[in-house]
C-alpha positions as CSV (number, residue, x, y, z in Angstrom):
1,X,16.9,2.6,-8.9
2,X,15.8,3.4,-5.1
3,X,12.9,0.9,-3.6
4,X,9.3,3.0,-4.0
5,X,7.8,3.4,-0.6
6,X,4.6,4.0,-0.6
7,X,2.7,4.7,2.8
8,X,-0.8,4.0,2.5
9,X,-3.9,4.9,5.3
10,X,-3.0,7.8,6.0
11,X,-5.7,10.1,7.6
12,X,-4.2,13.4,9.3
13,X,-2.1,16.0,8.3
14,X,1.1,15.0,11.1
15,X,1.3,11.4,9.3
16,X,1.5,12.6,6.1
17,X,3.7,14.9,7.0
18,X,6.3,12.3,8.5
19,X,5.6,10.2,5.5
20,X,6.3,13.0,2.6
21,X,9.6,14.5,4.9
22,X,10.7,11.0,5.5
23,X,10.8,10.4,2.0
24,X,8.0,8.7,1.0
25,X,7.4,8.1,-3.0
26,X,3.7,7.4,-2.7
27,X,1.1,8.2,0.5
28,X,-2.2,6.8,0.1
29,X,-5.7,6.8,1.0
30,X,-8.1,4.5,1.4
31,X,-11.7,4.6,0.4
32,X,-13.6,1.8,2.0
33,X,-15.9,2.3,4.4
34,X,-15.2,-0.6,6.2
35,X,-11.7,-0.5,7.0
36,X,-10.5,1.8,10.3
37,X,-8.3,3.5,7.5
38,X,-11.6,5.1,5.6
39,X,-11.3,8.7,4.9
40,X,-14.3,10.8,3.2
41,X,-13.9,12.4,0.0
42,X,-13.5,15.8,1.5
43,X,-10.8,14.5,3.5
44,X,-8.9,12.8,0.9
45,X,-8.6,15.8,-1.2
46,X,-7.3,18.0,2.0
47,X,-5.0,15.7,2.2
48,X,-4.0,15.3,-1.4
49,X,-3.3,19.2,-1.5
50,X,-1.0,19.4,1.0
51,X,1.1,16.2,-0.7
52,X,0.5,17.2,-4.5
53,X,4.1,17.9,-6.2
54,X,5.9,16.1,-2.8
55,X,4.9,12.4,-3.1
56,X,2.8,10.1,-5.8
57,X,-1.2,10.1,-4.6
58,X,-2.7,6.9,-4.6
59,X,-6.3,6.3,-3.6
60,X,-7.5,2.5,-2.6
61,X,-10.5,1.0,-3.2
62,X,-12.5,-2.4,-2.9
63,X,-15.2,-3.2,-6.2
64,X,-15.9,0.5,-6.6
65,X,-18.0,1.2,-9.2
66,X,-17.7,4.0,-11.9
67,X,-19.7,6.5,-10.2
68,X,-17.6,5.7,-7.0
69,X,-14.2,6.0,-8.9
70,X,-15.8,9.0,-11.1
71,X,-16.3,11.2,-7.7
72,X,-13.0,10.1,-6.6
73,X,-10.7,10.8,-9.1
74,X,-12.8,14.1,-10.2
75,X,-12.0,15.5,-6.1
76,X,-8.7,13.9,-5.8
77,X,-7.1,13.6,-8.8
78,X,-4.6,10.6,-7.9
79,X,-1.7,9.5,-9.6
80,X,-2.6,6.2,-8.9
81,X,-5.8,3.8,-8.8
82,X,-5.2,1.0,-6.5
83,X,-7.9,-1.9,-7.2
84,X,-7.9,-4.0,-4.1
85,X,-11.2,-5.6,-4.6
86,X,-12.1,-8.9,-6.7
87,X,-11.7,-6.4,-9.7
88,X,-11.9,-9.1,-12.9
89,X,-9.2,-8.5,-16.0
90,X,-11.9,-6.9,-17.9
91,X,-13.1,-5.1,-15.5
92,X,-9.1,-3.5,-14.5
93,X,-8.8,-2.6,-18.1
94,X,-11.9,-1.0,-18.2
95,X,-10.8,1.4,-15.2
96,X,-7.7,1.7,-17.1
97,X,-9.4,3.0,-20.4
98,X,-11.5,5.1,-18.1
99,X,-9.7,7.0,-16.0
100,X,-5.9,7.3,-18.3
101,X,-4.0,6.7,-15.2
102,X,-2.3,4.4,-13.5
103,X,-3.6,1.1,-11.9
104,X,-2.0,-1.1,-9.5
105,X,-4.2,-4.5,-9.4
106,X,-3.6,-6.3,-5.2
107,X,-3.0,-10.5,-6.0
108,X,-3.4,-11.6,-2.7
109,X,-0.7,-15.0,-2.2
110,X,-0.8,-17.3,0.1
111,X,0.8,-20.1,-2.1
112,X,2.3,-20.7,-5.4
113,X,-0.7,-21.3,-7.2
114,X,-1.7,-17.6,-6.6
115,X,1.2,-16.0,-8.6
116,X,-0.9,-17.6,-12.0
117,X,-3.0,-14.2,-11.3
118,X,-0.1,-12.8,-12.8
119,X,-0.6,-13.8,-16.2
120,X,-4.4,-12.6,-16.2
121,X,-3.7,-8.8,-14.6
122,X,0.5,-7.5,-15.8
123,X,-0.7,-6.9,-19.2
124,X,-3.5,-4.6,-18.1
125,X,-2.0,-2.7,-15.7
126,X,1.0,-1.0,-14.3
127,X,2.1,-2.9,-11.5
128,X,0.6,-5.8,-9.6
129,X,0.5,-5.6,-5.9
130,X,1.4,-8.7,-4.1
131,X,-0.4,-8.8,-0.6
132,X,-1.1,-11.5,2.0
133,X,-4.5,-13.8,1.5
134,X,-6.7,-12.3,4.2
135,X,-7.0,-14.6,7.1
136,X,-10.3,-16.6,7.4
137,X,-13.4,-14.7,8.3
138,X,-11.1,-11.1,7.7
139,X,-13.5,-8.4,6.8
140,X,-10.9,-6.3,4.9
141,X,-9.0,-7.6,2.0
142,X,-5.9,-6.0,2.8
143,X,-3.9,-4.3,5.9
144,X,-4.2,-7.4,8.0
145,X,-0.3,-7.2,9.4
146,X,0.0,-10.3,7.6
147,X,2.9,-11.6,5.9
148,X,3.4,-14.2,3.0
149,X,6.2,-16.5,1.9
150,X,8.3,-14.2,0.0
151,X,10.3,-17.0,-1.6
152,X,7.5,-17.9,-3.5
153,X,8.6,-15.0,-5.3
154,X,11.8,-16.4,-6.3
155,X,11.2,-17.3,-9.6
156,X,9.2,-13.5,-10.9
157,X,10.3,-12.0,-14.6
158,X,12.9,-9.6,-13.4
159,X,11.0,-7.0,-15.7
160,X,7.8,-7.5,-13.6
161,X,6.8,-4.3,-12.5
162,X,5.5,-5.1,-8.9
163,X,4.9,-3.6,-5.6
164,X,5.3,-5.7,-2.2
165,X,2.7,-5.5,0.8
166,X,1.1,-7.4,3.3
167,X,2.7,-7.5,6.8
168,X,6.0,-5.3,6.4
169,X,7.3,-3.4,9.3
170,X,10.5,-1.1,10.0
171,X,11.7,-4.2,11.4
172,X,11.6,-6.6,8.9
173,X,11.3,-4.5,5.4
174,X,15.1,-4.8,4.5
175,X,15.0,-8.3,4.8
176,X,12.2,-8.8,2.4
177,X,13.6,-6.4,-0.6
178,X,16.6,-8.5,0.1
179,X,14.8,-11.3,-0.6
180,X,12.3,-10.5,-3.4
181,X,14.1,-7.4,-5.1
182,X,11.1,-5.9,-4.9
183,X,11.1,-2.1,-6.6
184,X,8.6,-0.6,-4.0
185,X,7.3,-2.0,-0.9
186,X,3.5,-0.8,0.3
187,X,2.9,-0.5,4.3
188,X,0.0,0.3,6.6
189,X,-0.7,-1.9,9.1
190,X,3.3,-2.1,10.0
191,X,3.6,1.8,10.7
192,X,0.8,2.2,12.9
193,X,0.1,1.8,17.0
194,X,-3.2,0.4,16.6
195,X,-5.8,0.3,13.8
196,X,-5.8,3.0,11.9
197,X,-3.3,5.2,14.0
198,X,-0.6,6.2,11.9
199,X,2.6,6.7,14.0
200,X,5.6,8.7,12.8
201,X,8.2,7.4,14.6
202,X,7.5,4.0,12.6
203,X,7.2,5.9,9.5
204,X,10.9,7.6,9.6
205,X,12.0,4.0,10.7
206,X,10.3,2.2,7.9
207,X,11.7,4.3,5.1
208,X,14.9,4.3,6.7
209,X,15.4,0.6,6.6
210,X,14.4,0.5,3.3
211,X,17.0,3.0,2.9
212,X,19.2,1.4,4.6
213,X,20.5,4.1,6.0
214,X,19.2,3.7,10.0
């Protein structure tokens, strides 16, 4: 099966564009106020119009609660929840039940000791997302442009169901589905020219390399 690409913080119409023609399988959008990849509601749902039918929607957030996740998936409709916060087992399943879609839970690694997460989250949801521990004093929990050791994922159940993130680029992607056999990579940081600015040439040349084909 092709490697998932799923290009998340998008914010304009000319990103998502490069991302859906390039051949993206997911786009995403983040909802967190914090992070320089925020987009309002309204915004989200513009977006997801123009993507609906072309690409998977996925919508981030950070220890949003059920009135926050209510409003979003009521406007946006995603395919996908993406729980990026310190979300609790109980608490994934309960967005599960909820909402009848699918969740992706983020396990942030920095060593081995972080893949026993694992056994608490893959029966409650669809796929867990493996992204780099923030650094020390980050404010967000994710989209750093940090990477991990990806041979500390050596050793995974080959029917794990995961998604890779944290620190990929065009220019080292290939290498790390090489390495991990990961079924669908997760960028944001790696496609943009500076916080929160999506830029498309990066986008073609991410999905190529995963393509291998460029």
């Amino acid at each position: 099966m092709p490697v998932e690409i799923k290009i998340c913080g998008l914010s304009d119409e000319a990103t998502l564009d490069a991302a859906l023609d390039a051949g993206a399988s997911h786009v995403g959008f983040v909802s967190f106020p914090k992070s320089p990849r925020h987009v309002d509601i309204p915004r989200a749902r513009a977006l997801a119009d123009l993507a609906r039918g072309r690409a998977a929607i996925a919508v981030l957030t950070v220890d949003a609660d059920d009135a926050a996740l209510d409003a979003l998936v009521e406007a946006i409709d995603p395919d996908v929840l993406q729980l990026h916060g310190h979300e609790t087992p109980e608490r994934t399943a309960a967005v599960k039940a909820r909402f009848d879609r699918e969740v992706w839970k983020a396990i942030p690694v920095a060593t081995a000791d972080d893949l026993a997460a694992i056994a608490l989250y893959q029966s409650v949801v669809d796929r867990v997302l493996f992204d780099a521990k923030p650094p020390k004093g980050a404010v967000l929990p994710g989209g750093n442009g940090v990477a991990f050791d990806w041979g500390l994922l050596a050793a995974l159940d080959p029917s794990l169901r995961f998604v890779l993130s944290g620190g990929l680029t065009p220019e080292n992607v290939a290498e790390a589905v090489a390495r991990t056999r990961a079924p669908a990579v997760d960028v944001s940081s790696g496609v943009e020219s500076a916080p929160g600015v999506k830029d498309q040439d990066r986008i073609r040349a991410f999905v190529r390399a995963v393509r291998s084909d460029g």
